[in-house]
C-alpha positions as a Markdown table, in Angstrom:
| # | Residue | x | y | z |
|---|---|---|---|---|
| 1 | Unk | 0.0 | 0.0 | 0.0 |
| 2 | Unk | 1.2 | 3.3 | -0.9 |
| 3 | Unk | -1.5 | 5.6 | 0.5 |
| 4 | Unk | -4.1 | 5.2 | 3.1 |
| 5 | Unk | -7.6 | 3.8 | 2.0 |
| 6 | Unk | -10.5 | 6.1 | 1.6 |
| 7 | Unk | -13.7 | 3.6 | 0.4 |
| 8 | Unk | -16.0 | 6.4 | -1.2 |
| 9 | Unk | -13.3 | 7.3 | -3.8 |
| 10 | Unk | -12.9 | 3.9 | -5.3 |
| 11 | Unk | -16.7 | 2.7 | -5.4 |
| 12 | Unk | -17.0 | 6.0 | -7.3 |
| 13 | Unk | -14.2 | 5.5 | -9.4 |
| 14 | Unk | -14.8 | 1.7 | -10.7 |
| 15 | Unk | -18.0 | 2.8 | -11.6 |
| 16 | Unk | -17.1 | 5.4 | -14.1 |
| 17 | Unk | -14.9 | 2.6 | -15.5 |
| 18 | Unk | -17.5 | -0.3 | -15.6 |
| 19 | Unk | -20.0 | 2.5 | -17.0 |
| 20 | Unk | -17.4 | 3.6 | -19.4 |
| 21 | Unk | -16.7 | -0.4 | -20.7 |
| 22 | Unk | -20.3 | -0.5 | -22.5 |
| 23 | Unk | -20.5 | 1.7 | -25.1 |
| 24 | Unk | -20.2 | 1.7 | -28.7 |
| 25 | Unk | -18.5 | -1.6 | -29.6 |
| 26 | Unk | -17.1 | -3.4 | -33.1 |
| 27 | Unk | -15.9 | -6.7 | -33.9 |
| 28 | Unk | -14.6 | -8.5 | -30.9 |
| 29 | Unk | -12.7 | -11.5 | -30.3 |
| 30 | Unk | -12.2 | -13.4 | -27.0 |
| 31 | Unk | -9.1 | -13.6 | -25.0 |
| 32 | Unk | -5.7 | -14.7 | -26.4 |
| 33 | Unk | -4.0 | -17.4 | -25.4 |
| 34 | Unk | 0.1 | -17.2 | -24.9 |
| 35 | Unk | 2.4 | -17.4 | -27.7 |
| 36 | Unk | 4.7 | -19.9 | -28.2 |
| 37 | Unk | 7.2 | -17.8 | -27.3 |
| 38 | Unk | 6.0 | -16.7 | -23.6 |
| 39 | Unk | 5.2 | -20.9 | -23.5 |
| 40 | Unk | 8.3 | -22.1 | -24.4 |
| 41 | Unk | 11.6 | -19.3 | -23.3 |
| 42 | Unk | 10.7 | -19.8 | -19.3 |
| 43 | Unk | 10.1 | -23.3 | -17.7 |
| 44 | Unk | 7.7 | -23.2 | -15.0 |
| 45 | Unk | 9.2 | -24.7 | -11.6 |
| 46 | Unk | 6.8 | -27.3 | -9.8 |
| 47 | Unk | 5.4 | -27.5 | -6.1 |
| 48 | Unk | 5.9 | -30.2 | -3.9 |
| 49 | Unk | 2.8 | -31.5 | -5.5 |
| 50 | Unk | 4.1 | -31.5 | -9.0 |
| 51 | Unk | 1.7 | -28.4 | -9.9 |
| 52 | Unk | 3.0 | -25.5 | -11.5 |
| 53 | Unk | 4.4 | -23.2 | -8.8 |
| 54 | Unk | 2.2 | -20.3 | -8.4 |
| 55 | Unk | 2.5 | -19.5 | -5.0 |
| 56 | Unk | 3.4 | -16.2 | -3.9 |
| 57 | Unk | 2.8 | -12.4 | -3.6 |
| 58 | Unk | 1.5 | -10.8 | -6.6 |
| 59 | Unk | 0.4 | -7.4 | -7.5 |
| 60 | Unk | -1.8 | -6.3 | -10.4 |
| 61 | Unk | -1.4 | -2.9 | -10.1 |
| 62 | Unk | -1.2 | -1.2 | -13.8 |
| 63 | Unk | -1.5 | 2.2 | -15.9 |
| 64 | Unk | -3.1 | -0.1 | -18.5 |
| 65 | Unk | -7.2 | 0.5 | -18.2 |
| 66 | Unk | -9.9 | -1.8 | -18.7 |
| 67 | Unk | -10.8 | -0.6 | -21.6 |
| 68 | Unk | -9.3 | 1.3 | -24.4 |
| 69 | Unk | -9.1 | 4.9 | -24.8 |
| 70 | Unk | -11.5 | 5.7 | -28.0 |
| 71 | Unk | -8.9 | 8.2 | -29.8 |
| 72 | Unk | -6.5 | 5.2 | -30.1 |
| 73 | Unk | -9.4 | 3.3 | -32.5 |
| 74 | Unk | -7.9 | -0.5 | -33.0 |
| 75 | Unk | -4.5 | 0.6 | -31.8 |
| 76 | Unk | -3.6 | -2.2 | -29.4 |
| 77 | Unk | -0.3 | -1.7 | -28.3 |
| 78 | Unk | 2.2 | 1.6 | -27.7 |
| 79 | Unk | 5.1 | 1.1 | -29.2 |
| 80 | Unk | 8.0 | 0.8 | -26.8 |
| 81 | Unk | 8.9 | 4.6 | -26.7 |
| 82 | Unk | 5.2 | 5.7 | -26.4 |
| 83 | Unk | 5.1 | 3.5 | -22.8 |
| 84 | Unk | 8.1 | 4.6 | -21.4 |
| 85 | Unk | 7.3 | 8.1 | -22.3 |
| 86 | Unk | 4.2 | 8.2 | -21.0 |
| 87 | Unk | 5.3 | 5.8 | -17.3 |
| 88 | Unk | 7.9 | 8.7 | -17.0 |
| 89 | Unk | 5.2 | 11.5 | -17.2 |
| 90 | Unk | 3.0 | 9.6 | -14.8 |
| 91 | Unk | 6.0 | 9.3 | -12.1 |
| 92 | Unk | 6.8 | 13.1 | -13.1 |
| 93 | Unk | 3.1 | 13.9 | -12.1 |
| 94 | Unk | 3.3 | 11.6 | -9.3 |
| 95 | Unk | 6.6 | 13.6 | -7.7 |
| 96 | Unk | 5.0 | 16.8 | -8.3 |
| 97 | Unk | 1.6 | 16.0 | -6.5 |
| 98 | Unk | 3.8 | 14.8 | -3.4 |
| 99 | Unk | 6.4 | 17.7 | -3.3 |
| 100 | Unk | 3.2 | 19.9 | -3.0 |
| 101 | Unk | 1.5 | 20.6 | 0.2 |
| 102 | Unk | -1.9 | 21.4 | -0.3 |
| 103 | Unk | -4.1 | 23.8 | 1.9 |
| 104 | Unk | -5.5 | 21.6 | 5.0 |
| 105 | Unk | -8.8 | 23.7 | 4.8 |
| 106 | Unk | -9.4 | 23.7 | 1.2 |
| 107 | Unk | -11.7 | 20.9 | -0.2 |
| 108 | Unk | -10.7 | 18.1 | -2.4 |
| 109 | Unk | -10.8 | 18.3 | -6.2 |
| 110 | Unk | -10.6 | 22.5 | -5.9 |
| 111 | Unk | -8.6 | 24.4 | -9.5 |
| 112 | Unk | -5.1 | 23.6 | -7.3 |
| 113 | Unk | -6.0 | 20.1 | -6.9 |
| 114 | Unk | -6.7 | 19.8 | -10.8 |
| 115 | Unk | -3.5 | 22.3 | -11.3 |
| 116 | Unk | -1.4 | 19.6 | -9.9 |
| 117 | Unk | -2.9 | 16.4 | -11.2 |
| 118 | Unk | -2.6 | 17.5 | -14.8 |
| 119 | Unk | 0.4 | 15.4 | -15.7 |
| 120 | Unk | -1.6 | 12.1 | -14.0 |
| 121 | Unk | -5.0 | 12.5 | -15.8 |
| 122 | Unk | -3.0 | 13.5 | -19.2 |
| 123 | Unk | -1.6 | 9.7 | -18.7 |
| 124 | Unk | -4.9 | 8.5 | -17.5 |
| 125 | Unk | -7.9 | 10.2 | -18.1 |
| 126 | Unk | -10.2 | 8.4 | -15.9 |
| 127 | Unk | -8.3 | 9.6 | -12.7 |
| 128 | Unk | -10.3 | 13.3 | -13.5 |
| 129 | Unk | -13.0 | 12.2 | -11.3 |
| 130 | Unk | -10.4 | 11.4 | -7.9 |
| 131 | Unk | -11.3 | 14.3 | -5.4 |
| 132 | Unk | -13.8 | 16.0 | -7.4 |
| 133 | Unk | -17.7 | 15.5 | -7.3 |
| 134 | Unk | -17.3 | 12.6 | -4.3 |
| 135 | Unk | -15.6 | 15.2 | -1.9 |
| 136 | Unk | -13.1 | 12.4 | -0.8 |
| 137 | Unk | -9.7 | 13.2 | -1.8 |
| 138 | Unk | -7.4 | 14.3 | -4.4 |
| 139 | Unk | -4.3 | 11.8 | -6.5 |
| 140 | Unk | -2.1 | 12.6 | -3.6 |
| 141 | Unk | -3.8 | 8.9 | -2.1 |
| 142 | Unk | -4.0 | 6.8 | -5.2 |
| 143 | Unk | -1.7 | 3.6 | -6.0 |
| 144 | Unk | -2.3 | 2.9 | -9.4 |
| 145 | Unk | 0.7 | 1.0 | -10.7 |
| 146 | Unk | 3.9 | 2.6 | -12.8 |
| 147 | Unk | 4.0 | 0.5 | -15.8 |
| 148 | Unk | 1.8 | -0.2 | -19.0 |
| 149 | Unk | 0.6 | -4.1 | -19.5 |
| 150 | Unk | 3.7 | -5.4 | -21.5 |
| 151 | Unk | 2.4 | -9.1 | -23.1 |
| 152 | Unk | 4.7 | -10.9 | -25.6 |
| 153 | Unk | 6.6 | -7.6 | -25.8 |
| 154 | Unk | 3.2 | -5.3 | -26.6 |
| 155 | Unk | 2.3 | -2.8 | -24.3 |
| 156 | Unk | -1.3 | -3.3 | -24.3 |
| 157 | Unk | -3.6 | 0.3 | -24.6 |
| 158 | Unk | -6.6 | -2.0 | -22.8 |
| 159 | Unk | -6.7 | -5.2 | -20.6 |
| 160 | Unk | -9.6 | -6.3 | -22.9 |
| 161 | Unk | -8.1 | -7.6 | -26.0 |
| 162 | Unk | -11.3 | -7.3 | -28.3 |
| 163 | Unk | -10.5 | -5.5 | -31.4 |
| 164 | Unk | -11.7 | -2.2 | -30.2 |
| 165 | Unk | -10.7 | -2.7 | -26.6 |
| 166 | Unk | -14.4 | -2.1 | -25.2 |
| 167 | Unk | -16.9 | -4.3 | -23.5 |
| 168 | Unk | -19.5 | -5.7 | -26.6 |
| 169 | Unk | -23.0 | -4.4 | -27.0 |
| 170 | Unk | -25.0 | -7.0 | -25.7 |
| 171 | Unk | -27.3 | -9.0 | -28.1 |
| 172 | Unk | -30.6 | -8.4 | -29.0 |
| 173 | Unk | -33.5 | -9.1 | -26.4 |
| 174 | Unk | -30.9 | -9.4 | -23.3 |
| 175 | Unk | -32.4 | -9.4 | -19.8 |
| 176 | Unk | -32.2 | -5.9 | -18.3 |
| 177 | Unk | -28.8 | -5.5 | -16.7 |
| 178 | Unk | -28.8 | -6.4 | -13.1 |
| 179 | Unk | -28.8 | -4.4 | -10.2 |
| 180 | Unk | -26.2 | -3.7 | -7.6 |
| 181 | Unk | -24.6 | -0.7 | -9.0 |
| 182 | Unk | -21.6 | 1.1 | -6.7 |
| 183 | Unk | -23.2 | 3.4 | -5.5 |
| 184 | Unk | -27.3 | 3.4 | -4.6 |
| 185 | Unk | -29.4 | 6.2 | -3.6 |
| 186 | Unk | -31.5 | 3.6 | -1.1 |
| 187 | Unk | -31.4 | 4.7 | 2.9 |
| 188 | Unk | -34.0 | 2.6 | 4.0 |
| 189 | Unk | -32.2 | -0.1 | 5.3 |
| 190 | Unk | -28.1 | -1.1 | 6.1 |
| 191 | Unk | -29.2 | -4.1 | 3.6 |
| 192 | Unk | -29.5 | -1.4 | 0.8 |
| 193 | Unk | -26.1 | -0.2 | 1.0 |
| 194 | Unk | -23.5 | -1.5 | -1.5 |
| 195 | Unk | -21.5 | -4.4 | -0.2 |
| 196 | Unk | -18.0 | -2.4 | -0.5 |
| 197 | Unk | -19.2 | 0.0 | 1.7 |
| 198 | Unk | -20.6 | -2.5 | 3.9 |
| 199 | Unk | -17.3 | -4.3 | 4.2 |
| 200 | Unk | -18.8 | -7.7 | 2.6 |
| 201 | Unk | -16.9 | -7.8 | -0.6 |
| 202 | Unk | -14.3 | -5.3 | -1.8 |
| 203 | Unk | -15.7 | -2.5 | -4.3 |
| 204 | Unk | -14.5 | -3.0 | -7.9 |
| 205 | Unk | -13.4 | -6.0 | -9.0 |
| 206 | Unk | -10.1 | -7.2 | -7.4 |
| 207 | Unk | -11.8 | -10.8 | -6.1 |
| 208 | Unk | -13.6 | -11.5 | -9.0 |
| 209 | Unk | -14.4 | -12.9 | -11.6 |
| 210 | Unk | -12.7 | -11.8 | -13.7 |
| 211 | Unk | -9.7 | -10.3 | -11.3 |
| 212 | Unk | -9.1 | -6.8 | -12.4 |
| 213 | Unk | -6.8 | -4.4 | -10.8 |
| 214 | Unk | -9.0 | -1.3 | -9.3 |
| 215 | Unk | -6.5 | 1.1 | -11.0 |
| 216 | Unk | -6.5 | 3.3 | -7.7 |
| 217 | Unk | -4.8 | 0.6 | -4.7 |
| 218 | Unk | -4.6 | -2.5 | -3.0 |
| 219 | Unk | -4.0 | -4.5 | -6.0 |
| 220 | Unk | -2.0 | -6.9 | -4.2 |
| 221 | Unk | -3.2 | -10.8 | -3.6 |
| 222 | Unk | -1.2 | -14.2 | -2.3 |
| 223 | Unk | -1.8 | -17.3 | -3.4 |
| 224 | Unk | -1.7 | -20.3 | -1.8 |
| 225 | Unk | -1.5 | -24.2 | -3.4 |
| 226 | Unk | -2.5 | -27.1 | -1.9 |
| 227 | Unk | -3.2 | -31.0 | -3.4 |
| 228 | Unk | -7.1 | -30.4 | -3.8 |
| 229 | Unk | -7.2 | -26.5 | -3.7 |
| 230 | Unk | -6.0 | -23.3 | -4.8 |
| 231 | Unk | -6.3 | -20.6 | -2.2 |
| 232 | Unk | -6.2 | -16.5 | -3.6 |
| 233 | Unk | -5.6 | -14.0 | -0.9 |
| 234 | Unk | -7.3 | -10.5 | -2.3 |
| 235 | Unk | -5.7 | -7.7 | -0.2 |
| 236 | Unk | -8.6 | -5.1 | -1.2 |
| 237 | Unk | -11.7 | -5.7 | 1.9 |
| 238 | Unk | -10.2 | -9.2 | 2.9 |
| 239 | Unk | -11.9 | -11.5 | 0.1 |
| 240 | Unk | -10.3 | -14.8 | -0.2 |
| 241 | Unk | -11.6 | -17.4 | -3.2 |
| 242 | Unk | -11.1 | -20.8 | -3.0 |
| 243 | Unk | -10.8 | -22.8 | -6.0 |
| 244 | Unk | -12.1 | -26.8 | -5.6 |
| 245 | Unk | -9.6 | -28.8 | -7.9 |
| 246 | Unk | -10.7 | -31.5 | -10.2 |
| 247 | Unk | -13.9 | -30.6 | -8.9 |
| 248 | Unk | -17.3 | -30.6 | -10.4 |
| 249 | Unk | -19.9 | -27.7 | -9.9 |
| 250 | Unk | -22.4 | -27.1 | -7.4 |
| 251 | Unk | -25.9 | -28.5 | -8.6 |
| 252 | Unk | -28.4 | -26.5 | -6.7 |
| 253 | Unk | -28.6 | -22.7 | -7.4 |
| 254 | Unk | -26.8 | -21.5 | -4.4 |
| 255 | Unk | -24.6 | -18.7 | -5.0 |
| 256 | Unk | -21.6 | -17.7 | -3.1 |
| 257 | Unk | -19.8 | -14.5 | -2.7 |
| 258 | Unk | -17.7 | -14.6 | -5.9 |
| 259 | Unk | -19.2 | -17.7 | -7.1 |
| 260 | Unk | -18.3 | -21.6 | -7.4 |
| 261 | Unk | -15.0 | -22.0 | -8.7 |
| 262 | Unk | -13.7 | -25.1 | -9.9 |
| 263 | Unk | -9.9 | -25.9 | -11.2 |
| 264 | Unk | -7.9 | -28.3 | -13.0 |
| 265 | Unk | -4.1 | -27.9 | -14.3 |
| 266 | Unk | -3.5 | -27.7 | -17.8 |
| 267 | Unk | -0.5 | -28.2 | -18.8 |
| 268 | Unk | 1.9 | -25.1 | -17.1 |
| 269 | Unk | -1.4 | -23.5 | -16.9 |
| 270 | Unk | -4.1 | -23.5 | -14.0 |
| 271 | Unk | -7.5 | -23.0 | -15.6 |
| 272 | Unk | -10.6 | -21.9 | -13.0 |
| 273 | Unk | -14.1 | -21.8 | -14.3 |
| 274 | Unk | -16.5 | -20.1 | -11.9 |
| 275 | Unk | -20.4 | -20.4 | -12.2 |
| 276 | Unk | -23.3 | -19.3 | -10.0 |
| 277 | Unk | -22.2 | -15.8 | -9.7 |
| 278 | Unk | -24.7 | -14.0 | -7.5 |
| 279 | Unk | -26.6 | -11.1 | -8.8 |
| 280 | Unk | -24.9 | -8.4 | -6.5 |
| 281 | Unk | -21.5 | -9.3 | -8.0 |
| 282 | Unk | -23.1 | -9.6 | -11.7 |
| 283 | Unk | -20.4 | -8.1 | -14.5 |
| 284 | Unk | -21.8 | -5.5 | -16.8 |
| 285 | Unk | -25.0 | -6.9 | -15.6 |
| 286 | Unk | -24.5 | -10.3 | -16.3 |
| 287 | Unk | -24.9 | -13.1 | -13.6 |
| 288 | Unk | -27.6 | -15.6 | -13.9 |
| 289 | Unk | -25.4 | -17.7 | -16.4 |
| 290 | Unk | -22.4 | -16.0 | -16.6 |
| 291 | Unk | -19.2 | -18.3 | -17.0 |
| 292 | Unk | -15.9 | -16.8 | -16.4 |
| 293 | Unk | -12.9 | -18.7 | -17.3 |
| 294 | Unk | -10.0 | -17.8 | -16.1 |
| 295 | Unk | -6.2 | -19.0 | -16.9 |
| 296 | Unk | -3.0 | -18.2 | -14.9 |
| 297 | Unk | 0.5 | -19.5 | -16.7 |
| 298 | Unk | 3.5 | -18.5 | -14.3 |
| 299 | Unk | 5.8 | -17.1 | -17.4 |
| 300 | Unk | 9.3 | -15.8 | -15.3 |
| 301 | Unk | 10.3 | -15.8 | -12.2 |
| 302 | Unk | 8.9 | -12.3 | -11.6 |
| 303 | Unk | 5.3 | -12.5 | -13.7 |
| 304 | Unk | 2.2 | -14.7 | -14.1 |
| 305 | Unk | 0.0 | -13.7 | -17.1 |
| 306 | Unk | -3.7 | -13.7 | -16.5 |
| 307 | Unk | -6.5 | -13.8 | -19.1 |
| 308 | Unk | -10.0 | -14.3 | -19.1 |
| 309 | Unk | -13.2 | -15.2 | -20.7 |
| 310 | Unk | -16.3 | -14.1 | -20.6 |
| 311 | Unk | -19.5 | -15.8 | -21.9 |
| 312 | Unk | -24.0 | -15.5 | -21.5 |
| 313 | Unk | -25.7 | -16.6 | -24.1 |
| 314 | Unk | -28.7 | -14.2 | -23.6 |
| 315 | Unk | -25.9 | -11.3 | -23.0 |
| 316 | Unk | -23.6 | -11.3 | -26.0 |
| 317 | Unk | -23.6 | -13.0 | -29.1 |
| 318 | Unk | -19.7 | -15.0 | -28.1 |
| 319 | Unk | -17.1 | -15.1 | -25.6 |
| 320 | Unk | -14.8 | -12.5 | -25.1 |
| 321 | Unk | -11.9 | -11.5 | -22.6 |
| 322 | Unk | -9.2 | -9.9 | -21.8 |
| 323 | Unk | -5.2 | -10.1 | -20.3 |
| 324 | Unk | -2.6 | -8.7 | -18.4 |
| 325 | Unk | 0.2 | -9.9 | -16.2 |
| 326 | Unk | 1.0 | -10.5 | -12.5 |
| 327 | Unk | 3.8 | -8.7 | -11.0 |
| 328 | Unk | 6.0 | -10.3 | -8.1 |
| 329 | Unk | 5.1 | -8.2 | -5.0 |
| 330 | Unk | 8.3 | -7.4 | -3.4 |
| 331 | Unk | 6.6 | -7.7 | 0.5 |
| 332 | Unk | 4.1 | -9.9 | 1.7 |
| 333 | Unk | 0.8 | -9.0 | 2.4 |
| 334 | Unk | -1.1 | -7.6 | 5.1 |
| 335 | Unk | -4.8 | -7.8 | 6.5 |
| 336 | Unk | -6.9 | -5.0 | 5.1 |
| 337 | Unk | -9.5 | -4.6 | 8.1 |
| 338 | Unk | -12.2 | -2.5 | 6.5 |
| 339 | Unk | -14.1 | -1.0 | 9.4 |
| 340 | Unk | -15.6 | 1.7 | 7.0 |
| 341 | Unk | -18.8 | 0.5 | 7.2 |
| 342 | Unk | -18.9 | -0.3 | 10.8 |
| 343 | Unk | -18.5 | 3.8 | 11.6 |
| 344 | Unk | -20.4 | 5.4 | 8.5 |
| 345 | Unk | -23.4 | 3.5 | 8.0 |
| 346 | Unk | -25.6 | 4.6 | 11.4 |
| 347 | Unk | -24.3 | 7.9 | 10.5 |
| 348 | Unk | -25.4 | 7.4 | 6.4 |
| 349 | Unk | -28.9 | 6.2 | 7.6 |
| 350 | Unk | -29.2 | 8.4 | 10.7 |
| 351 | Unk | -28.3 | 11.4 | 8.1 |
| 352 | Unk | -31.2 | 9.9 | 5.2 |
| 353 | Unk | -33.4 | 10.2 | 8.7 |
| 354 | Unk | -32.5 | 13.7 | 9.8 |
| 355 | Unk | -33.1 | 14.7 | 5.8 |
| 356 | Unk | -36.3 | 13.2 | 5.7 |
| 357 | Unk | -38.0 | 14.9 | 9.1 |
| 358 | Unk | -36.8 | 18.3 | 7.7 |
| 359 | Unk | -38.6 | 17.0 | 4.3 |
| 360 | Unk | -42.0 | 16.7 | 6.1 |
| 361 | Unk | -41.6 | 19.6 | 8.3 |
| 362 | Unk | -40.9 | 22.0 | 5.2 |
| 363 | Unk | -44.3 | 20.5 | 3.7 |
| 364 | Unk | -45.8 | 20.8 | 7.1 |
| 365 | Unk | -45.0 | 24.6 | 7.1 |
| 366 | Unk | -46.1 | 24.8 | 3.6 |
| 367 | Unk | -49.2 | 22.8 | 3.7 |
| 368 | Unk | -50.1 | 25.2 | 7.1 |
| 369 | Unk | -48.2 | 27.9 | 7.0 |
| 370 | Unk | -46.8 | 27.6 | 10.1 |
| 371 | Unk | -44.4 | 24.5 | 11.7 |
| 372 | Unk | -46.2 | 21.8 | 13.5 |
| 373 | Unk | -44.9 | 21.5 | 16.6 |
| 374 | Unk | -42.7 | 18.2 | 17.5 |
């Protein structure tokens, strides 16, 4: 961790990116498996049970979004120079935020806050939102990675690797997207509240499925292997997945946080295919028979390259996916005790209260023309 952890910011902030992964698509194709080359320059080292060794510290933190900036059209990679340039501009912005102190009683996302950030959101645009219209704070507290995706030597402009890098429209006659958006404008009842902010499941999609990096912090996980079981440690709330090996999937239509996962080895690779997503975790409003496949292939001693595939028949008309790699985290990793919710919720529906009794009173008055007594 780099900064301290304010919830609001990133429930806001992976929304705008999951709104911003739906629009406009073209031709897609699903995710890519290795080349030969990233399969056959490294040998994988095995466990004590024979497995490929994936266990570890790992960190997912990158400057490559989710999806693709639109003025780069079908653009896929940056060429070599384009990456460093732009990693170096990033850091740049990222020394120049810290160097500068900024006024204790002014408010988050103010013209000196954007002054200052201007380097950052130049690099990546959909850091514009930190600090501004959700009050919380400003770049100085964001840990988004220092590096572009590099896959097979291409520096990858989107972790989706459809031919436009964006999300595809869903088919014709798709169910209405599901609910649990990030954010909810429901007071009624703790039960309302979205499960980051309750502490249930961390905001964004860290856990998964798929496992994306938040772009903002905490992108850090551990893995742990045993005979019958893969065990992923997600640093952001304190989600951990376990994936059943050689399993086969749950028959009734219960539906765990972050779904049934079961795993077999293929080859160098361990392949996870997780069902029974439940409808508060549902991806671009898919969940009722969403399968995401997921492969990780250890590739050096320092990376393991992740890709995914997505697939609902009533949602889109094929699979699709994405990629990125793993990066050794140099540490180990922490507990992240999210207590967020267990301070701000009485005060969140206690405020929703206080709101609504001045509500009724202003009708009261207006209704009368004079305040009811209370």
């Amino acid at each position: 961790m780099r900064r301290a952890i304010i919830l609001a910011l990133g429930t806001s902030l992976c929304a705008f990116g999951i709104a911003n992964a739906t629009a406009e698509p073209q031709e897609q194709s699903a995710a890519k498996p290795p080349s030969s080359k990233s399969a056959t320059s490294w040998t994988s080292p095995k466990n004590a049970f024979g497995q490929p060794d994936l266990t570890g510290s790992w960190n997912n933190a990158t400057l490559t979004p989710l999806t693709r900036d639109r003025k780069l059209g079908d653009k896929p990679a940056l060429t070599a120079v384009e990456a460093r340039s732009k990693e170096a501009a990033f850091a740049e912005g990222l020394a120049q935020r810290d160097a500068q102190v900024t006024d204790p009683n002014s408010l988050p996302g103010n013209a000196e806050d954007k002054a200052k950030d201007a380097k950052l959101i130049a690099t990546r645009a959909d850091f514009g939102p930190a600090g501004g219209a959700v009050g919380g704070y400003n770049t100085y507290w964001l840990d988004p990675g220092n590096h572009f995706v590099e896959v097979n030597g291409e520096f990858r402009t989107s972790i989706l690797t459809t031919t436009d890098g964006q999300a595809p429209a869903r088919r014709a006659g798709a169910p209405k997207p599901a609910g649990g958006a990030q954010f909810r404008d429901v007071y009624d009842n703790y039960e309302d509240r979205v499960l980051g902010e309750r502490c249930i499941i961390g905001f964004g999609r860290n856990a998964g499925p798929p496992m994306l990096p938040n772009g903002y912090y905490n992108n850090n996980y551990q893995i742990v292997q045993t005979a019958d079981s893969v065990v992923i440690d997600v640093e952001m709330i304190h989600d951990v997945r376990i994936v059943r090996l050689n399993a086969k999937h749950r028959a009734d239509d219960v539906r765990p946080w972050m779904g049934d996962a079961i795993g077999r080895y293929d080859g160098d690779t361990l392949v996870v295919e997780t069902t029974n997503i439940p409808e508060a975790q549902n991806f671009m409003g898919s969940w009722k028979k969403l399968k995401v496949t997921e492969y990780f292939t250890r590739i050096s001693d320092t990376k393991i390259l992740y890709r995914f595939q997505i697939e609902d028949p009533d949602f889109w008309e094929k699979p699709w996916g994405g990629e990125y790699t793993f990066q050794v985290l140099n540490g180990q990793l922490y507990e992240y005790a999210c207590h967020e919710g267990n301070y701000a919720l009485p005060g969140i529906l206690g405020g929703a209260r206080n709101l609504e009794r001045k509500a009724s009173e202003a009708k009261s008055t207006t209704a009368s023309g004079q305040q009811r007594p209370r």
